[in-house]
C-alpha positions, 0 to 999 in steps of 0.5 A: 500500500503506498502512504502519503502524509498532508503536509504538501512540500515536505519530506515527512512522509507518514504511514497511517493508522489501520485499526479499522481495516487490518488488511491493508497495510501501508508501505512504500511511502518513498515511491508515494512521494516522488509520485507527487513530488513538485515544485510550489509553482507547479503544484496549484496548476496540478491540484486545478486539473485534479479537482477538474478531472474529480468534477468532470466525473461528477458532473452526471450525477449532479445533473440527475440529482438537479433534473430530479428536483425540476420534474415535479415542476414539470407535472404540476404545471402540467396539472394546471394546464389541463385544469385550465382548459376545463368549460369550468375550471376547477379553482380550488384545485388550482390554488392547490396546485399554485401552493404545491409549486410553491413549495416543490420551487423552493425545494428546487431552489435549495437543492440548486444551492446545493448544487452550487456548493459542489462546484464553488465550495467554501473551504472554511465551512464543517460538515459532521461525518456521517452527513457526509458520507451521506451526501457523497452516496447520494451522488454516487451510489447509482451509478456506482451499482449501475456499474457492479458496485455496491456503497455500502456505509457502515459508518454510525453517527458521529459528532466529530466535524471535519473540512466539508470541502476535503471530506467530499472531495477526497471521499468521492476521489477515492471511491471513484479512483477505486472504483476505476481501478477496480473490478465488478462485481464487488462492494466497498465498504466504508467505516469511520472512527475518532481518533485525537483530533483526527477522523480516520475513514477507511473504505475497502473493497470486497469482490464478491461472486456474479457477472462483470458489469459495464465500466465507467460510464464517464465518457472523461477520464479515469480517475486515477491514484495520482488525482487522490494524491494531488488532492490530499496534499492540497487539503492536508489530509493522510492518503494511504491506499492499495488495491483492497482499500485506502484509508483517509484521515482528516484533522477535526475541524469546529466550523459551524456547519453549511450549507450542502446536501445535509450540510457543508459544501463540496469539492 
């Protein structure tokens, strides 16, 4: 397994705790670091292209998740249409309807805020861990079992906060990353325990028996370990990661939380 510290520029590469996944091992941090190695002038450009590259994968599932909140608005309009065109038409009914898109606009409205935190996150805010691992399933696990892989969290609630910009942004890498290199069918799991002052996330894959299906369907590139890296020196988070898995770990933030599909925003 290689390992990576979040101290970019450094040479105080680290290996990472393994309690909650024993069979991964971190290893071979020498490799791991000239992987990345680079000057300060050029690593702002490598992190852009790597948060690009993150985002471009992205980018379905976020338009499915924004085109499912318009469609009801769809239907409703829809609705008053045809009342509209009754000999009599219904009023009541329509004041009902008004009141329904009323409510469903404005749910269309937070969720394209939410949007909008993805795409031009605010690095200061905090998200609470399982919240999100939430928002990242809610965006990838479609597709993910679309693919052959099954997400599955076994993380329990937790009060800890950690930065709401590197947890989405290094979680969904990883399991995008992993998810490239990987082969389906298989299910990966993903845990999370506190450690002092830091949350330690491991998420693992498990082949499990059955029929190879379609691979990523992303007509961009894989998202490859080198992306992960690059993203974890920017947001100074522990990277170690292997064939079976990888492992993050996070320093404990206590920003108050945002905005987001729980709450923080995105990469």
């Amino acid at each position: 397994m290689h390992g990576i510290s979040g101290e970019p520029f450094t040479s105080g590469y680290s290996t990472m705790q393994t309690k909650s996944t024993p069979d991964i091992h971190p290893q071979d941090t020498a490799s791991s670091q000239r992987a990345v190695s680079t000057s300060a002038a050029e690593f702002p450009n490598l992190v852009e292209s790597a948060r690009y590259a993150l985002l471009q994968r992205l980018a379905p599932a976020l338009q499915h998740h924004l085109v499912g909140q318009l469609q009801p608005m769809d239907m409703i309009v829809l609705m008053m249409e045809r009342r509209l065109q009754a000999a009599s038409p219904d009023l009541a009914g329509l004041r009902q309807d008004c009141a329904l898109l009323g409510n469903v606009s404005r749910t269309a409205v937070r969720s394209l805020l939410d949007m909008m935190s993805w795409i031009d996150p605010r690095p200061e805010s905090a998200l609470k861990v399982d919240a999100g691992v939430k928002d990242c399933l809610k965006l990838l696990v479609t597709e993910f079992r679309f693919n052959g892989f099954v997400i599955v969290s076994e993380v329990p609630d937790m009060q800890e906060k950690v930065a709401s910009r590197a947890f989405r942004s290094l979680l969904c890498a990883t399991l995008v990353a992993l998810g490239d290199a990987g082969k389906a069918p298989a299910s990966i799991v993903i845990r999370a325990q506190a450690l002092a002052q830091q949350v330690e996330l491991s998420i693992t894959l498990h082949p499990t028996e059955g029929t190879a299906k379609n691979g990523p369907s992303s007509h961009y590139r894989s998202l490859i370990w080198r992306d992960v890296e690059i993203l974890a020196l920017a947001e100074s988070v522990a990277l170690a990661y292997g064939e079976k898995g990888a492992q993050l770990v996070f320093p404990q933030s206590a920003t108050d939380e945002n905005a987001g599909f729980s709450d923080g925003s995105g990469i």
